[in-house]
C-alpha positions as CSV (number, residue, x, y, z in Angstrom):
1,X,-12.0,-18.4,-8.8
2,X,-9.5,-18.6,-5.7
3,X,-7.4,-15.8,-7.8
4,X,-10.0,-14.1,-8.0
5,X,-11.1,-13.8,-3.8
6,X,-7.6,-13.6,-3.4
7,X,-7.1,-10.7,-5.3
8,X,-10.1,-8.6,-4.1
9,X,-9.6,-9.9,-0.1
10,X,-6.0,-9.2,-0.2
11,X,-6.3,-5.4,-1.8
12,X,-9.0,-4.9,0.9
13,X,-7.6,-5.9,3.5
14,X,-4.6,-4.3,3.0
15,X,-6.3,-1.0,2.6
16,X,-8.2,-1.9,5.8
17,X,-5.9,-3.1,7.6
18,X,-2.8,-1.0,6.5
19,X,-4.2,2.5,6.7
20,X,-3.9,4.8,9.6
21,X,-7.2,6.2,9.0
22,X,-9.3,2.9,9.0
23,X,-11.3,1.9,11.5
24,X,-9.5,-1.7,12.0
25,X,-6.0,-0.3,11.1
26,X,-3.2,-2.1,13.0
27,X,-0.8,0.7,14.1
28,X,2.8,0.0,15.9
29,X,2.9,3.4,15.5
30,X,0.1,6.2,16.7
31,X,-1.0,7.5,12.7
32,X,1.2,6.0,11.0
33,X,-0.4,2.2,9.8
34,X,1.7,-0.3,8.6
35,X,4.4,0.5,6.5
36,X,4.2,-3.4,4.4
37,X,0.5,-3.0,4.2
38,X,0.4,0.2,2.9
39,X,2.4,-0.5,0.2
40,X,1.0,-3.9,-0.2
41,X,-2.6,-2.0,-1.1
42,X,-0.4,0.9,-3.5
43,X,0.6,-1.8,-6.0
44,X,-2.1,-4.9,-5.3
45,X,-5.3,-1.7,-6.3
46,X,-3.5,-0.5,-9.4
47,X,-4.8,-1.4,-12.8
48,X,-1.3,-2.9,-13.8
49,X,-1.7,-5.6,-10.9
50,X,-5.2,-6.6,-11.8
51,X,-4.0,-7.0,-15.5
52,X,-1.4,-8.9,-14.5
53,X,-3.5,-11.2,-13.2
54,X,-5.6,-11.6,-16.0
55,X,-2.4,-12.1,-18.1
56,X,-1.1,-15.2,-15.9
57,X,-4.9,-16.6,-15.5
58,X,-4.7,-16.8,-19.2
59,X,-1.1,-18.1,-19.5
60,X,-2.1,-21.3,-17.5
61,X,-5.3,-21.6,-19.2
62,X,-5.8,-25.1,-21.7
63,X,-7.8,-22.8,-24.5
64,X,-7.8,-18.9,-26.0
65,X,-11.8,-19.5,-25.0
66,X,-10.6,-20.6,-21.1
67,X,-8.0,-17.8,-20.8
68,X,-10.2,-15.0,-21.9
69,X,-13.5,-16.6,-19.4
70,X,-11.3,-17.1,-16.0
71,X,-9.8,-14.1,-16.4
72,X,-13.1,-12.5,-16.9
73,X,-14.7,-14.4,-13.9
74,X,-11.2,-13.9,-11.4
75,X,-12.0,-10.0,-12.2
76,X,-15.5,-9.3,-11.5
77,X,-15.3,-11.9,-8.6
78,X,-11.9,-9.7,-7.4
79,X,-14.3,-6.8,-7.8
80,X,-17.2,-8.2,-5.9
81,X,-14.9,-9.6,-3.0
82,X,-13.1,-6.8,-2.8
83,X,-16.4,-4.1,-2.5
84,X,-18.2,-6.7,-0.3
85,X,-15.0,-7.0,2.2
86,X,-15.1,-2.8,2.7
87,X,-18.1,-3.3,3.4
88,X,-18.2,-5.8,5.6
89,X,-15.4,-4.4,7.3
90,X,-17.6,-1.1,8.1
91,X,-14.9,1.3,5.6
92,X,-18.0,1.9,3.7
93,X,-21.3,2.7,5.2
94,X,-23.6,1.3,1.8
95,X,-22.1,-1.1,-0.1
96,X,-21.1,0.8,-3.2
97,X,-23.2,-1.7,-5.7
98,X,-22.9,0.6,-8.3
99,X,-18.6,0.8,-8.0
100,X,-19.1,-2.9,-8.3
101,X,-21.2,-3.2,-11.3
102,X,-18.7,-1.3,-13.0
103,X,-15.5,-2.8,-11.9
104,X,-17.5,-6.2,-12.8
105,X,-18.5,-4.8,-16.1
106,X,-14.4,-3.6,-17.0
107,X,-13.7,-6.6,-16.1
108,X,-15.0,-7.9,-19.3
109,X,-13.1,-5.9,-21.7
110,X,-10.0,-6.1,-19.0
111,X,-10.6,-9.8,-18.5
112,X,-10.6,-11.0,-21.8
113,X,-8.0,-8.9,-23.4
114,X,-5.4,-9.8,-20.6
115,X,-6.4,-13.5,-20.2
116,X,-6.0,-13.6,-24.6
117,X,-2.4,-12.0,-23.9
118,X,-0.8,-14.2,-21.6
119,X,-2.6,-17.7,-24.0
120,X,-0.8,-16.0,-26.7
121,X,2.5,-15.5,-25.1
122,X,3.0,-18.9,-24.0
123,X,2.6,-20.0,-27.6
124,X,5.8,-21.5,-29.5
125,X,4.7,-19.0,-32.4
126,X,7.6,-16.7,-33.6
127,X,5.2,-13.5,-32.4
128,X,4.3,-14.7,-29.2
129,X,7.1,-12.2,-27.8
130,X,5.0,-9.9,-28.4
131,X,1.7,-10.8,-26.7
132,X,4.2,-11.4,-23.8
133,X,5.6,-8.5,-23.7
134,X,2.2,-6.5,-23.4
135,X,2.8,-7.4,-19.6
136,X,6.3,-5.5,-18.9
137,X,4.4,-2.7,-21.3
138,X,1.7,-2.5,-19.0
139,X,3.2,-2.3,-15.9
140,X,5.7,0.3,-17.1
141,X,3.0,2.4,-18.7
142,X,0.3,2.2,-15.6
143,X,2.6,2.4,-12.9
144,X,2.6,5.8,-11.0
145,X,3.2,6.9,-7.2
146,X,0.3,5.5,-5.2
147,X,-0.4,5.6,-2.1
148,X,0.7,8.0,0.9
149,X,4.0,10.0,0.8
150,X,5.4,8.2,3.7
151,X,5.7,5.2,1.8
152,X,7.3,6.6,-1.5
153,X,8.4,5.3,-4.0
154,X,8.5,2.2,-3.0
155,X,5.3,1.4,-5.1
156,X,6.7,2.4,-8.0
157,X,10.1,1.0,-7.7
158,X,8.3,-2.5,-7.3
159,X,6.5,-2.0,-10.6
160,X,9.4,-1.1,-12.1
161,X,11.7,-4.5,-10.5
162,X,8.0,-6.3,-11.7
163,X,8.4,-5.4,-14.8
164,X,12.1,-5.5,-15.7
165,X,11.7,-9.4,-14.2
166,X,8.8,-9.9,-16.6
167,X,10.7,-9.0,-19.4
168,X,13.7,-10.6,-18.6
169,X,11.2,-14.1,-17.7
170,X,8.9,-13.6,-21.1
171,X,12.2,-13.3,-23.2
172,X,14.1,-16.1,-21.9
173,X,11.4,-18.5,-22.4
174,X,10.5,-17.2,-25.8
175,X,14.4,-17.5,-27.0
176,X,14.9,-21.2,-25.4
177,X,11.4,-22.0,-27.3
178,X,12.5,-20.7,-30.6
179,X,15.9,-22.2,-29.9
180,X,13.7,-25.6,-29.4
181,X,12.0,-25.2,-32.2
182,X,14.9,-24.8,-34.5
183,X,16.3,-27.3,-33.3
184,X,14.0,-30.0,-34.4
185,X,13.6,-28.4,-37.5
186,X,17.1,-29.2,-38.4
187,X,16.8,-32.8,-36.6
188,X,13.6,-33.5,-38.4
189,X,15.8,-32.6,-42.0
């Protein structure tokens, strides 16, 4: 659940703090923000990150049934923290409930898809390459310049690093399992 606050506090904070326009921005420079924080809040409020998330929830979880549940619960509690910190933080006047209820309710399908992904990948199975690799995938696929044009592309060129060091991480592991694997095969015989 600490993921899960994390997640949501961090992305609005950032925002909150980062942006020139905010109330509470922190500004070395008159409209400008903070150059680390804006970029911070481009890559930590795309759907990639949040996935991501999900997808190493569920690669630490014991069970399929415990990786798709915490990365269910990180998600919608991300959501909520994340809504109720705007909020608090007077960058929304109402607090947008209804935002909320939906974020919670993707966080479902989200959750539980992501959280299955990363059980699977850590798996000694012969496929679980590809369940890893859904990760790299999704951060290629999702990734997009967000954020302001002062702070291009550094967003996108973090996604990109992301997910070239994903692959590079799920593969190596996946080859020195299999290359485990063989190997007691042919002490076993």
């Amino acid at each position: 659940m600490a993921v899960g606050v994390l997640l949501g506090a961090v992305n609005s904070l950032s925002n909150v703090l980062g942006s020139p326009f905010s109330p509470h921005a922190l500004r070395p420079y008159p409209d400008e923000g903070v150059f680390f924080l804006q970029v911070l809040a481009a890559v930590v409020g795309t759907a990639w990150a949040w996935a991501l998330v999900a997808f190493a929830l569920g690669w630490w979880a014991p069970t399929a049934w415990r990786a798709a549940l915490t990365a269910i619960a990180a998600l919608a509690l991300a959501a909520v923290v994340y809504y109720l910190s705007d909020h608090a933080l007077g960058l929304n006047e109402e607090l947008a409930t209804g935002e909320m209820a939906y974020w919670a309710v993707t966080s479902v399908g989200a959750g539980s898809v992501f959280g299955l992904l990363g059980f699977l990948a850590r798996g000694p199975k012969w496929w679980s390459l590809l369940p890893g690799l859904a990760a790299p995938a999704v951060v290629t696929l999702f990734s997009y310049p967000a954020g302001s044009d002062r702070i291009q592309p550094w967003p996108e060129v973090f996604a990109w690093v992301i997910a070239a060091a994903l692959t590079i991480a799920i593969t190596s592991r996946w080859l020195l399992t299999q290359r485990r694997s063989r190997a007691r095969t042919v002490h076993a015989n």
